[in-house]
N, C-alpha and C positions, 0 to 999 in steps of 0.2 A: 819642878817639872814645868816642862813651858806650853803653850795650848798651841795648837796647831794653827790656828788662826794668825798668830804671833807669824806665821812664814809666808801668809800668804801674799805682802806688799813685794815679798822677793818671786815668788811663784806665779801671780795673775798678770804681771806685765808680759811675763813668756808663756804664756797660755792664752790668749786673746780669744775672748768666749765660752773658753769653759766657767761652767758653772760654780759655784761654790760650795755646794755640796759634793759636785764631782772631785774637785780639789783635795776636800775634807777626807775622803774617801782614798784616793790617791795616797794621801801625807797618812793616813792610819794604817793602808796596806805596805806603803814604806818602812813604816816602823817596826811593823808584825816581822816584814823580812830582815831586817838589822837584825832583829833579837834573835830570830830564829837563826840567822847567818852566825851570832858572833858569841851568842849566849851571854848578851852584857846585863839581862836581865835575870834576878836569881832570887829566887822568893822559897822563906822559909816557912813549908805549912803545919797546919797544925797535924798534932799527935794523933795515930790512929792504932785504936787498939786492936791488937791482932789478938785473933780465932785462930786454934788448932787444929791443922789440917786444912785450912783458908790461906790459899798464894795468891788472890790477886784480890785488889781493892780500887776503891773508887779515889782518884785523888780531887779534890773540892779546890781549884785553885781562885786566887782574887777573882772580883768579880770584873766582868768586862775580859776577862783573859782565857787566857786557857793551856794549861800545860804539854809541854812540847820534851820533853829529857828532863827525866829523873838521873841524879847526879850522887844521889849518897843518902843513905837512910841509919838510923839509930837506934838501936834496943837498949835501954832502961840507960840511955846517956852513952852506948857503945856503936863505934859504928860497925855495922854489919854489909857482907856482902851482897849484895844483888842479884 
């Protein structure tokens, strides 16, 4: 993984003034959109045990993130439908 700062010698010379936090800010909502655009990000979470009679649950994704499309889930190593 590369740190956003790594872009910024390419980014602050066509940006004259902006900030660097503003930058930082900029290159992390960049990011959120690719992944959200192209779903190139794909995190396997942990197991959550299900309740009878309980359809909806909390999903706990990485920290700093946040979950956007559920893609596929599993009962006892099966996949099941959604």
């Amino acid at each position: 993984m590369r740190l956003f700062s790594e872009l910024y010698p390419r980014i602050i010379p066509r940006t004259p003034g902006a900030p660097e936090p503003l930058v930082r800010r900029e290159c992390a909502l960049a990011a959120q959109a690719l992944c959200d655009q192209t779903h190139c990000w794909v995190e396997w979470l942990e197991p959550v045990n299900a309740i009878a009679g309980l359809d909806t649950y909390d999903i706990e994704a990485p920290q700093g993130s946040q979950a956007v499309l559920v893609t596929g889930a599993t009962v006892d190593g099966r996949d099941c439908a959604l």
